[in-house]
ZAGUMI-987130 format. One record per atom (N, C-alpha, C): residue in one letter; residue number from 1; x, y, z. Coordinates in nm, 4 decimals, padded with zeros to 6 digits. Layout:
% residues N
("a",NUM,(X,Y,Z));
...
//
This chain:
% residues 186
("x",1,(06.2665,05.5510,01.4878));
("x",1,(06.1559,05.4756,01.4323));
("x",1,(06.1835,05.3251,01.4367));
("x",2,(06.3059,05.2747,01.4258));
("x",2,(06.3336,05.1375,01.3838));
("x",2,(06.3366,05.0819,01.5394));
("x",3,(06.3740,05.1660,01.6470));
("x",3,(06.3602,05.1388,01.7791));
("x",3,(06.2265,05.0748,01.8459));
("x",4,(06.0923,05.1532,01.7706));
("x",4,(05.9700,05.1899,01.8132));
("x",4,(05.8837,05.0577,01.7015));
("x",5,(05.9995,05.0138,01.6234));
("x",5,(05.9183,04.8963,01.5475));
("x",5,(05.9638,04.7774,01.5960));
("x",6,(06.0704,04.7826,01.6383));
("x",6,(06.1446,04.6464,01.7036));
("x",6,(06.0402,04.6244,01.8667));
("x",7,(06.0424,04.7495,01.9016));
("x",7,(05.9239,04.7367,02.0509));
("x",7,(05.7977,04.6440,02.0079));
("x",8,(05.7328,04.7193,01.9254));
("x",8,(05.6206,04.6873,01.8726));
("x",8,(05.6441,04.5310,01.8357));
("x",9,(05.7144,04.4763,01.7615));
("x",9,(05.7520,04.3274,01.7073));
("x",9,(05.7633,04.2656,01.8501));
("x",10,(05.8230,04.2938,01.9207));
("x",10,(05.8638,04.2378,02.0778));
("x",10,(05.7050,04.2202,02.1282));
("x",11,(05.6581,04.3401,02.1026));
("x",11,(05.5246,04.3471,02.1969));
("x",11,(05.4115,04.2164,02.1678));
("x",12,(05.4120,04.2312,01.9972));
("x",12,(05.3421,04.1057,01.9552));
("x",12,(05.3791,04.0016,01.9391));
("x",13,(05.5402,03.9627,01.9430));
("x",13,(05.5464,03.8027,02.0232));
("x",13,(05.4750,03.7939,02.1234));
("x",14,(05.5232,03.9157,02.2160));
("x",14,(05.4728,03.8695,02.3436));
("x",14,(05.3061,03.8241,02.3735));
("x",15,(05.2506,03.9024,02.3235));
("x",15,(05.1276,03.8604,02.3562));
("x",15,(05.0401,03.7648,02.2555));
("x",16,(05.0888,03.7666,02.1626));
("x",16,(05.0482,03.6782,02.0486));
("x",16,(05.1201,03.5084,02.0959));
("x",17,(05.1801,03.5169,02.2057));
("x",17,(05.2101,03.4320,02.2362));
("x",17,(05.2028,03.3955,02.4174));
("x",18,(05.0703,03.4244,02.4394));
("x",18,(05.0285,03.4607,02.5199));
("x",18,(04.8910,03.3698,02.4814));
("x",19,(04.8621,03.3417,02.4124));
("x",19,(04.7393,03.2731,02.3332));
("x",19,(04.8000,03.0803,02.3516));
("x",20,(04.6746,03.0123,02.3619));
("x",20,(04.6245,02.8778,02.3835));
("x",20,(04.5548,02.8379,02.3067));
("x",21,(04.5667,02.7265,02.2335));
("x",21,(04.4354,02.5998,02.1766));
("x",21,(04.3351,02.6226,02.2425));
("x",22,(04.3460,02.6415,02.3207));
("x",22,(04.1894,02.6472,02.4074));
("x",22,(04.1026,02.7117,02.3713));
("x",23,(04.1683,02.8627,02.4031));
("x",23,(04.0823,02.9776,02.3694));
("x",23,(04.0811,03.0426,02.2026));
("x",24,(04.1545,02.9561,02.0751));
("x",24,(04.1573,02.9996,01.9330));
("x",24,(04.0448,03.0247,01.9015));
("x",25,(03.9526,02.9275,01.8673));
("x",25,(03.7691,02.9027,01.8774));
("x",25,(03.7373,03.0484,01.8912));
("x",26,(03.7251,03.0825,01.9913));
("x",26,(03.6839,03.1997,02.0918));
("x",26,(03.7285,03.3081,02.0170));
("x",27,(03.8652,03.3668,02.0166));
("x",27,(03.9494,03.4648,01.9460));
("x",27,(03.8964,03.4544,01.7889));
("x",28,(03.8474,03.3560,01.7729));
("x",28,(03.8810,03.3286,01.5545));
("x",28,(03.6922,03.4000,01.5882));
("x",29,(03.6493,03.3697,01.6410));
("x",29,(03.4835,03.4120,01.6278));
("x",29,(03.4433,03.5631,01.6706));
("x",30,(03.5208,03.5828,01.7813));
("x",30,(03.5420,03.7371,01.7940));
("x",30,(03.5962,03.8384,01.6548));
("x",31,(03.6880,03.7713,01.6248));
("x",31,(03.7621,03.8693,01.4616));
("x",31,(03.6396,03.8527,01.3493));
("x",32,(03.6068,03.7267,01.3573));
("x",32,(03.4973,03.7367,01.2804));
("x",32,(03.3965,03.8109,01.2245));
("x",33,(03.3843,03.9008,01.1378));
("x",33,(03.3344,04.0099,01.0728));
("x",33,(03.1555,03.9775,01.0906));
("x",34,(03.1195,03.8904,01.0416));
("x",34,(02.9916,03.8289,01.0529));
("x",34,(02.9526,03.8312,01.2234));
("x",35,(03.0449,03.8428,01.2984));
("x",35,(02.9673,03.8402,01.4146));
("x",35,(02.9344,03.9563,01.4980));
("x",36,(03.0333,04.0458,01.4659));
("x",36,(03.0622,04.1835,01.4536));
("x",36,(02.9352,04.2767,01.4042));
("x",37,(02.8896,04.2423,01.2787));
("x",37,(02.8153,04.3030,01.1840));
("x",37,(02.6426,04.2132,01.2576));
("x",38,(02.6356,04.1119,01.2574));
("x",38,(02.4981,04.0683,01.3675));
("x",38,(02.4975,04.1485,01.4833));
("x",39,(02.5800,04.1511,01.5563));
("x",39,(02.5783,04.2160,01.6670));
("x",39,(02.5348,04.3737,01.6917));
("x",40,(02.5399,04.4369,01.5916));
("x",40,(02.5434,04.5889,01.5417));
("x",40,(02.4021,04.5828,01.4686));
("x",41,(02.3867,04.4832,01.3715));
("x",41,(02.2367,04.4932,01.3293));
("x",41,(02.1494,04.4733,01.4261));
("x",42,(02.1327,04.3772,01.5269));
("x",42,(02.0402,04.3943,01.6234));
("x",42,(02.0633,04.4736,01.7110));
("x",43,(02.1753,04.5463,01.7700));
("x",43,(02.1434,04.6630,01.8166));
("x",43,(02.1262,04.7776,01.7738));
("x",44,(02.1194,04.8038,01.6115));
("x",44,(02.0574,04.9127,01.5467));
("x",44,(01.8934,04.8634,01.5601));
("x",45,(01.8635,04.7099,01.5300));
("x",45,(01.7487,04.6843,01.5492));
("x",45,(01.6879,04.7584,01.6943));
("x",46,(01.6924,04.7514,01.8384));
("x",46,(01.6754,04.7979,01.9337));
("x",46,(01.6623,04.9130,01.9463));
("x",47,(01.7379,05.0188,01.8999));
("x",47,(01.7745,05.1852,01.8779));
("x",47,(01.6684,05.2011,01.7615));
("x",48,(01.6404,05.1325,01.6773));
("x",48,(01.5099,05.1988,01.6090));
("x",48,(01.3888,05.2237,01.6595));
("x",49,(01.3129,05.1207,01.7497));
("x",49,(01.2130,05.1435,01.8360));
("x",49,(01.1960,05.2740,01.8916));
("x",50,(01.3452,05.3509,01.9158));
("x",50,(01.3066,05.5044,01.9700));
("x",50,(01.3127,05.5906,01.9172));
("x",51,(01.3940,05.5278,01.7761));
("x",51,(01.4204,05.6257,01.6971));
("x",51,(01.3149,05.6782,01.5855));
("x",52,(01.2616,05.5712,01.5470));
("x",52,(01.1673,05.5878,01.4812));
("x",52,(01.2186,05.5252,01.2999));
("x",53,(01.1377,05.5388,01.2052));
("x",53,(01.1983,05.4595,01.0802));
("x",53,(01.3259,05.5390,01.0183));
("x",54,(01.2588,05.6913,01.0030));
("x",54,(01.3350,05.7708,00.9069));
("x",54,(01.4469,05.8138,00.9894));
("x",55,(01.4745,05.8132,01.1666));
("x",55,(01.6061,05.8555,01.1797));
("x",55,(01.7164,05.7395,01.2187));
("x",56,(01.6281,05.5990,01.1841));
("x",56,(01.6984,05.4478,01.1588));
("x",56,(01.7764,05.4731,01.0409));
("x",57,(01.6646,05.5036,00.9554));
("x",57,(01.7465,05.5199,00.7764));
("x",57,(01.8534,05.6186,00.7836));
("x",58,(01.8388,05.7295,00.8876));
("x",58,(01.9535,05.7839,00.8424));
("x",58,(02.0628,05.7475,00.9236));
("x",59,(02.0496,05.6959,01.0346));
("x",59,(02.1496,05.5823,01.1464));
("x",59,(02.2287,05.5007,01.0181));
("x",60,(02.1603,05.4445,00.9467));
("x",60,(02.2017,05.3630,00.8487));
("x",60,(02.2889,05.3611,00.7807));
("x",61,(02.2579,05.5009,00.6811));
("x",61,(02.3119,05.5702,00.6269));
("x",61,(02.4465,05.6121,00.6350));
("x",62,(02.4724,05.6483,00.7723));
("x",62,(02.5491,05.7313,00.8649));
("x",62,(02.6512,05.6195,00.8708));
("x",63,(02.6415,05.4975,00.9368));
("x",63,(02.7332,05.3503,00.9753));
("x",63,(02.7676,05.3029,00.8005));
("x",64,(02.6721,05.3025,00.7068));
("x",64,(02.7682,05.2820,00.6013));
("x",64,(02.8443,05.3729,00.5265));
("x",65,(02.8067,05.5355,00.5501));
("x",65,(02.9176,05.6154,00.5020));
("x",65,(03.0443,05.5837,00.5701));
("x",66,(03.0169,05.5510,00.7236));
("x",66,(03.1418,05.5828,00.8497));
("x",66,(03.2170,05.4168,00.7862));
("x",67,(03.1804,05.3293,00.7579));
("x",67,(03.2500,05.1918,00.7718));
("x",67,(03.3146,05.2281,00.6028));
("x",68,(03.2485,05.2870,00.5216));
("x",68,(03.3145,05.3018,00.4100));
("x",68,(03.4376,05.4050,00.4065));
("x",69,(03.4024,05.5201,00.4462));
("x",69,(03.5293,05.6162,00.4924));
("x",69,(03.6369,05.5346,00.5970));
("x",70,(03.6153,05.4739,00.6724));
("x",70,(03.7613,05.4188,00.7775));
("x",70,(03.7963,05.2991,00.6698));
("x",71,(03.7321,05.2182,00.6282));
("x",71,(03.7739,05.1392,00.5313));
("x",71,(03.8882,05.1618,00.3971));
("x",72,(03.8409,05.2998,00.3214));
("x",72,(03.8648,05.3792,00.2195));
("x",72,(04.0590,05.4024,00.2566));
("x",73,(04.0323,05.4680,00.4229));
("x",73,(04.1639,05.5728,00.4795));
("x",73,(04.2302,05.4142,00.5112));
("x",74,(04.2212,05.3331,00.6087));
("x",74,(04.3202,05.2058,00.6142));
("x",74,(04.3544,05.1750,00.4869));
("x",75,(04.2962,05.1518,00.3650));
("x",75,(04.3846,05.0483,00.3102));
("x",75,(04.4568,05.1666,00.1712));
("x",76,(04.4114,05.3024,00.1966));
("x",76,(04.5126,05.4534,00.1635));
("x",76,(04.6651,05.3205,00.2563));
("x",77,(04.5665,05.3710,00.4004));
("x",77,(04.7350,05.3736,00.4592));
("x",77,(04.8288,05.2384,00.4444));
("x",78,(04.7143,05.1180,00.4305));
("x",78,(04.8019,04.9733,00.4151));
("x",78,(04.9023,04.9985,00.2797));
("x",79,(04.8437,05.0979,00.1820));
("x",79,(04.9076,05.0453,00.0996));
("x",79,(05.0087,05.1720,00.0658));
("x",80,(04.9938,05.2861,00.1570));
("x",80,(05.1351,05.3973,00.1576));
("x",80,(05.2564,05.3393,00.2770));
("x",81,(05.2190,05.2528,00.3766));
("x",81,(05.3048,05.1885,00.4768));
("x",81,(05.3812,05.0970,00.4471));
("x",82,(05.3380,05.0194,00.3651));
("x",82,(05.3677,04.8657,00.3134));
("x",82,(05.4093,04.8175,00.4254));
("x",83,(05.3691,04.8151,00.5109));
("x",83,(05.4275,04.7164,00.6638));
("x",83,(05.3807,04.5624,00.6494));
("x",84,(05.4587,04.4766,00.6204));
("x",84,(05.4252,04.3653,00.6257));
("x",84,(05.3763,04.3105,00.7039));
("x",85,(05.2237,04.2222,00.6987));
("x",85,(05.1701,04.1591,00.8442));
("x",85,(05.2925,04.0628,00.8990));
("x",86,(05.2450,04.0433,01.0416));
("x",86,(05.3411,03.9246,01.1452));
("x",86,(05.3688,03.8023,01.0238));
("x",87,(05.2052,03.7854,01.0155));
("x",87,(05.1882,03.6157,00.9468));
("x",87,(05.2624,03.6473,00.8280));
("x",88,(05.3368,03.7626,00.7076));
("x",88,(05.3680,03.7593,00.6080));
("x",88,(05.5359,03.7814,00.6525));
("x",89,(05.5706,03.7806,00.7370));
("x",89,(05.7212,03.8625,00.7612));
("x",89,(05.7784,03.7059,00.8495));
("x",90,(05.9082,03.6477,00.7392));
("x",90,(05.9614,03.5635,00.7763));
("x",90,(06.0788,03.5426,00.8487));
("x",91,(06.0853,03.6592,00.9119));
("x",91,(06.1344,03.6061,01.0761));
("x",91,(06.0654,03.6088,01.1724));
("x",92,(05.9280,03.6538,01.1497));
("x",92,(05.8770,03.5857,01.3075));
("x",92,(05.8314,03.3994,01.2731));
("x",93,(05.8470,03.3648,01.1096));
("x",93,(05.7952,03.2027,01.0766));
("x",93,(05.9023,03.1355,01.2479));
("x",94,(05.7574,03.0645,01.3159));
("x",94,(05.8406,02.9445,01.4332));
("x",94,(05.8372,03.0130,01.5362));
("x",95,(05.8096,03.1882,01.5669));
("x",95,(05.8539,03.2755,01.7300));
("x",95,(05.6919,03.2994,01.7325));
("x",96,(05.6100,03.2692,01.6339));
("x",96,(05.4962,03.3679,01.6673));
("x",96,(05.3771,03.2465,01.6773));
("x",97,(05.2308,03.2604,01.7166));
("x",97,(05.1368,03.1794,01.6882));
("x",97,(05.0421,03.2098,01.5665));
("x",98,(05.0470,03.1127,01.4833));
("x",98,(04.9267,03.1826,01.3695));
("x",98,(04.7940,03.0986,01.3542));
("x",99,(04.7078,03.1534,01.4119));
("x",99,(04.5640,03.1183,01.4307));
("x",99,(04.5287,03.0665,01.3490));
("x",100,(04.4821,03.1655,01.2600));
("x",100,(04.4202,03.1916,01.1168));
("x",100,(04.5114,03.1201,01.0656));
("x",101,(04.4514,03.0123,00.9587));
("x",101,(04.4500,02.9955,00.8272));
("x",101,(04.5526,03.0556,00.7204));
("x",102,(04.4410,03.1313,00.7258));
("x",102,(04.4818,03.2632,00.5774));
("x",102,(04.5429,03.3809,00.6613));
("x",103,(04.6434,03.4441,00.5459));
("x",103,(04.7066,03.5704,00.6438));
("x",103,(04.6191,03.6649,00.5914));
("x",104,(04.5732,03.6774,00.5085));
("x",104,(04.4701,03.7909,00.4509));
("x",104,(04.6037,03.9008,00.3708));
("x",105,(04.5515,04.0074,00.3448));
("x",105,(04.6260,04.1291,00.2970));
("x",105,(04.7809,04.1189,00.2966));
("x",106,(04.8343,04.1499,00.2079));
("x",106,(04.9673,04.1550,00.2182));
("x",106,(05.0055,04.2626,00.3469));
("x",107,(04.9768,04.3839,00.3667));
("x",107,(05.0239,04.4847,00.4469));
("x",107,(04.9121,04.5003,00.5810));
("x",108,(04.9605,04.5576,00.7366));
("x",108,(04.9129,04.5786,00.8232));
("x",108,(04.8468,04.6633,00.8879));
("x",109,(04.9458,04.7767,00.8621));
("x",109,(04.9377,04.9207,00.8870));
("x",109,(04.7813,05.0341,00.8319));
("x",110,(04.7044,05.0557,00.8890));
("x",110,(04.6865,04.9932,01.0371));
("x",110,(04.5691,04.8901,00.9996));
("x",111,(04.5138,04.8706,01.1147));
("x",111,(04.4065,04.7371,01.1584));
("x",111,(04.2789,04.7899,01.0289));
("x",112,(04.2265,04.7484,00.9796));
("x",112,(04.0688,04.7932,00.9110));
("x",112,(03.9905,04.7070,01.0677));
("x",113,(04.0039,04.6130,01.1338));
("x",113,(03.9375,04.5153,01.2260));
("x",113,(03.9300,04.6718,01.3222));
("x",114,(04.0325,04.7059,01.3635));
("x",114,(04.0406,04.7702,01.5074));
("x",114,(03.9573,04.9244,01.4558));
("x",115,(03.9772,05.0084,01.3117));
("x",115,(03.9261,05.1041,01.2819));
("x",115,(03.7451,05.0745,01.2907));
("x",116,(03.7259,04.9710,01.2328));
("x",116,(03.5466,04.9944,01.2083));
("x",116,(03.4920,04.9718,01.3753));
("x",117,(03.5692,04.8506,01.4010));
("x",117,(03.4673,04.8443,01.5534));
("x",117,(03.5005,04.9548,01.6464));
("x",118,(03.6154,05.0539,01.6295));
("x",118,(03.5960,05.1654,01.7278));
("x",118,(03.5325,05.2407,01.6589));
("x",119,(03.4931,05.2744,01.5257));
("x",119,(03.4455,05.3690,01.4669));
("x",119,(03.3218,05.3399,01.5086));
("x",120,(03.2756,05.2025,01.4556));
("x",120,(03.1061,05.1903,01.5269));
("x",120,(03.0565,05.2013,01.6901));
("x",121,(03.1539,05.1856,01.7234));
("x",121,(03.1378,05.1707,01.9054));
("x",121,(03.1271,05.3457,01.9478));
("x",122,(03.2256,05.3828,01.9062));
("x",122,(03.2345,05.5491,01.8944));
("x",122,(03.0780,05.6226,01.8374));
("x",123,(03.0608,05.6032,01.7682));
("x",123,(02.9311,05.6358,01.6737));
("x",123,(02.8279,05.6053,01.7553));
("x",124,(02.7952,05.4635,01.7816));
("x",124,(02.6737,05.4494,01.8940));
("x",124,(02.6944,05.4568,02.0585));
("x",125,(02.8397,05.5391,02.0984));
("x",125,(02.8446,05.6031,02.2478));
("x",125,(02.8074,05.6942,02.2296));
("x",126,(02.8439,05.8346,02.1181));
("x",126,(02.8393,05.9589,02.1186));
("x",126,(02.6952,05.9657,02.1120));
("x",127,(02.6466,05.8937,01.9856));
("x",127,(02.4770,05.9205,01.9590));
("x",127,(02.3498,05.8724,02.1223));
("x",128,(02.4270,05.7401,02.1612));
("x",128,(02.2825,05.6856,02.2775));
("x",128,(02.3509,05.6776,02.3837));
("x",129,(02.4954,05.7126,02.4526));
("x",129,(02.5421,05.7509,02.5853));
("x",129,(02.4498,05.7923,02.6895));
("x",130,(02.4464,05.9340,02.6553));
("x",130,(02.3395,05.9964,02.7276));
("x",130,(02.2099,05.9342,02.7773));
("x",131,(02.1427,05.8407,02.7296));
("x",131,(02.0210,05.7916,02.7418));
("x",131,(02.0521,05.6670,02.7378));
("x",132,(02.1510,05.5917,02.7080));
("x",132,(02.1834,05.4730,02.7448));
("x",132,(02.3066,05.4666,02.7795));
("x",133,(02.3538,05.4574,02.8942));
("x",133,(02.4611,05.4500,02.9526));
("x",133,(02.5430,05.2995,02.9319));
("x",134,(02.4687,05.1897,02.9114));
("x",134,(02.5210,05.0534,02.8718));
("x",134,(02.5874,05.1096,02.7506));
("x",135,(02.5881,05.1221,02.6491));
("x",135,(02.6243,05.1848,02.5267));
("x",135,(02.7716,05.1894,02.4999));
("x",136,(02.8673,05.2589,02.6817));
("x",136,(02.9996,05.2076,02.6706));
("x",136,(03.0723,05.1214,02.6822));
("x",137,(02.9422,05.0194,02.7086));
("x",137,(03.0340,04.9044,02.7057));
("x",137,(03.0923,04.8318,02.5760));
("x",138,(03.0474,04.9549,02.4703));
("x",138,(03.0681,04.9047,02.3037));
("x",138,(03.2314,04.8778,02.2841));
("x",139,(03.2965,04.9839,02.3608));
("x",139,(03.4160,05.0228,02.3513));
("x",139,(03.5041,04.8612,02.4317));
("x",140,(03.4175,04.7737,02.5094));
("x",140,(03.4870,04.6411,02.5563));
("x",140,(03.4886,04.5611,02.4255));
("x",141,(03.3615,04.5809,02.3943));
("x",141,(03.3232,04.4910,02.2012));
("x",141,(03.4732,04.5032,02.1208));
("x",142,(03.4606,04.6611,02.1127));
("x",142,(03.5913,04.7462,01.9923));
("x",142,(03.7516,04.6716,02.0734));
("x",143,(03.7567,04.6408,02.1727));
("x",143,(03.9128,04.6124,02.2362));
("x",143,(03.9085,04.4652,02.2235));
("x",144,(03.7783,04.4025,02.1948));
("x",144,(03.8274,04.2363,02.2084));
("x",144,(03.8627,04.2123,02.0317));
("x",145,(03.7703,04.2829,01.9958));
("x",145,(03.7830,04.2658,01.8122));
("x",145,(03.9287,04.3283,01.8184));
("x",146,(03.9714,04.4646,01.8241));
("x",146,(04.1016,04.4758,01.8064));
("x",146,(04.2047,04.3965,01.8347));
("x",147,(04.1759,04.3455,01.9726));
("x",147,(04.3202,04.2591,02.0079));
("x",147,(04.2820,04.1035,01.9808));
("x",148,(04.1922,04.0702,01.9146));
("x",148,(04.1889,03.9280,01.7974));
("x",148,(04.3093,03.9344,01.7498));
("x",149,(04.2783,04.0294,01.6640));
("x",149,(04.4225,04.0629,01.5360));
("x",149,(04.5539,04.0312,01.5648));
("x",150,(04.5656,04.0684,01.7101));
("x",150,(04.7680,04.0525,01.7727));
("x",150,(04.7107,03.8732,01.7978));
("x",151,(04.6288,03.8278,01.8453));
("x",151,(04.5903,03.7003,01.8856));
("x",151,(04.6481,03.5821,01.8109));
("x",152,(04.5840,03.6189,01.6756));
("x",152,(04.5241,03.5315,01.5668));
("x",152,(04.6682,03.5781,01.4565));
("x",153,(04.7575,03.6695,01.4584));
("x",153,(04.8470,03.7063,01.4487));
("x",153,(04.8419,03.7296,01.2934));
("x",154,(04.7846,03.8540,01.2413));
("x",154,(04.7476,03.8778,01.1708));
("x",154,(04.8217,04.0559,01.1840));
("x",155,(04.7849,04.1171,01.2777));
("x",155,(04.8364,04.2814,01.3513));
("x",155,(04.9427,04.2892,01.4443));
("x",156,(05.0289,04.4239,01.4623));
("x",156,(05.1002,04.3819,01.5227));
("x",156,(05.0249,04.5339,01.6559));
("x",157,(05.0746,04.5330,01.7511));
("x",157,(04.9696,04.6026,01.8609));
("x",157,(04.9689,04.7729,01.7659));
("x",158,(05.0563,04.7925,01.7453));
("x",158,(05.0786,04.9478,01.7196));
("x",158,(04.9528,04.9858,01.5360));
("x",159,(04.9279,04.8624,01.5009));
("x",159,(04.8628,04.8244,01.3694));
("x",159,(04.7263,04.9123,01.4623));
("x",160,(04.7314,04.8236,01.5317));
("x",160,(04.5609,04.7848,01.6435));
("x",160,(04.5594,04.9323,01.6843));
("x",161,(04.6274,04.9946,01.7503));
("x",161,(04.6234,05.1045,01.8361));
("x",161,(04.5957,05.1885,01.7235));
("x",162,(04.6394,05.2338,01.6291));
("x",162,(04.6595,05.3398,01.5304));
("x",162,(04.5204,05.3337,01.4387));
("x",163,(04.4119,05.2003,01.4530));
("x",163,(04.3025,05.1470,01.3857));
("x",163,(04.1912,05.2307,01.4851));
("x",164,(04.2316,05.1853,01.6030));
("x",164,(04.1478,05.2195,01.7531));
("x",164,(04.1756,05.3470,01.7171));
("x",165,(04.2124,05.4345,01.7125));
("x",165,(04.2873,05.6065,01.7196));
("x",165,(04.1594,05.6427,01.6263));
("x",166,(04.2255,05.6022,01.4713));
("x",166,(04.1629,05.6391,01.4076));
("x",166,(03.9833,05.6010,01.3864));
("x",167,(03.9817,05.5113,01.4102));
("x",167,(03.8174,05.4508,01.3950));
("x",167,(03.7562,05.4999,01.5146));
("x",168,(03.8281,05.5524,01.6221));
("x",168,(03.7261,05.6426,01.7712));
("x",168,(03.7000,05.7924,01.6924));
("x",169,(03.8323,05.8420,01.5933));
("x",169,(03.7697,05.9776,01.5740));
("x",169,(03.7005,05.9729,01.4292));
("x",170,(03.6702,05.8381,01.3707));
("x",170,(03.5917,05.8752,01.2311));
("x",170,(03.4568,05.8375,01.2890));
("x",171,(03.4339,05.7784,01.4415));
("x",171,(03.2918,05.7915,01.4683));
("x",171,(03.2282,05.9157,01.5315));
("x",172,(03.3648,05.9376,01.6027));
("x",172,(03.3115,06.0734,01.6840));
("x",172,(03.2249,06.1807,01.5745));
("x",173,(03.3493,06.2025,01.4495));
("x",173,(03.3259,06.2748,01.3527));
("x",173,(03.2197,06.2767,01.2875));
("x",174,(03.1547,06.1320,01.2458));
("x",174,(03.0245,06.0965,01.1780));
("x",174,(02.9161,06.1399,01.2963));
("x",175,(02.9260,06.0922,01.4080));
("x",175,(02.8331,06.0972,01.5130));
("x",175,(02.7844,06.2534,01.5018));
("x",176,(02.9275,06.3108,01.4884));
("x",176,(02.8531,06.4643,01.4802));
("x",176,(02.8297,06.4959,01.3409));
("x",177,(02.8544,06.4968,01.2509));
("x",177,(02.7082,06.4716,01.1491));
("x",177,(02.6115,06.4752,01.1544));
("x",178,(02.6073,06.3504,01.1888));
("x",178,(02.4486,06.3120,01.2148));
("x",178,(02.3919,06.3977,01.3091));
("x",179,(02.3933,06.4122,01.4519));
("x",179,(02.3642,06.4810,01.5108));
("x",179,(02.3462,06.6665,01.4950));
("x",180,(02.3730,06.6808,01.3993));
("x",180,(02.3620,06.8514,01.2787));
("x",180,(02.2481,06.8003,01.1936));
("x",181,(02.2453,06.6915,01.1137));
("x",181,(02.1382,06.6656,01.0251));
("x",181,(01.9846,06.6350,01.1644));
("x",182,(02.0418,06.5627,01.2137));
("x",182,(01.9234,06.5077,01.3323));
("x",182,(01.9771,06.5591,01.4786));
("x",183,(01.8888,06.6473,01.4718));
("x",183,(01.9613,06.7189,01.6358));
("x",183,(01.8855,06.6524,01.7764));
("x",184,(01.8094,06.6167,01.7436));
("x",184,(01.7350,06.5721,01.7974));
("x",184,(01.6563,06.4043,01.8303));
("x",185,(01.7666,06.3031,01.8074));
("x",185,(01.7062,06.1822,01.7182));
("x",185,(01.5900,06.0685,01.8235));
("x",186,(01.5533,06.1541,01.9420));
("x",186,(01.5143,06.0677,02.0183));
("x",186,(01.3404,06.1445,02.0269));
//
């Protein structure tokens, strides 16, 4: 295990230092929750037109049970892991880049960033794939928001990956839900 955490620490120098002034702007607006959450309201906005009101409301429904359940299980796990974030653990202070400001949360383990946007990306592939094939490109959305986090140096990759893991199968999971309550939503 201590092998597989020292990798992981290696991994996010590396690429956390892999990052430029240039492109911070860019990375800090991507992590950005608010942009995340616009982005998802107008494309729930779009998906209602076919869906109609009442299987919007339960679309709705569905994305705030799913963002509350992956939310609920990360910070279970932030706070059974106690893995200290990059930005809180003072030997990477001087090897690492720190974007952000604020380090946020004391603990890392795993991403809440990398769980909701695969959970939501997951959720609206499984549900409008079929009939909208653009739809996977949600999953490019879910990998730029995840790898903010190693960016902005806040996660360390294995944080991100284990967020992504889990937030692809709490949408899959909800998706099929919904799809038992609404078999039909088109």
């Amino acid at each position: 295990m201590d092998t597989l955490l020292i990798w992981d620490k290696n991994l996010f120098l590396w690429l956390n230092n892999l990052g430029t002034p240039q492109f911070d702007a860019f990375w800090m607006a991507i992590t950005d929750k608010k942009h995340t959450i616009a982005f998802y309201v107008v494309l729930t906005a779009i998906f209602s037109k076919w869906l109609g009101w009442k299987n919007t409301l339960w679309l709705l429904l569905t994305i705030a049970l799913l963002i509350t359940f992956t939310d609920q299980i990360t910070n279970a796990f932030k706070s059974g892991f106690q893995r200290l974030r990059p930005c809180h653990e003072t030997s990477l202070y001087g090897l690492m880049r720190r974007v952000k400001p604020s380090c946020g949360g004391m603990y890392s383990y795993f991403s809440g960033h990398a769980s909701n946007s695969f959970a939501i990306a997951t959720l609206f592939v499984v549900l409008f794939a079929k009939r909208f094939r653009a739809t996977r490109w949600l999953f490019v959305v879910a990998t730029l928001v995840a790898y903010s986090r190693i960016y902005i140096g806040v996660h360390y990759p294995l944080d991100v990956l284990s967020g992504a893991l889990f937030g692809a199968f709490g949408g899959w999971l909800f998706a099929n839900i919904y799809l038992r309550l609404i078999p039909n939503p088109f």
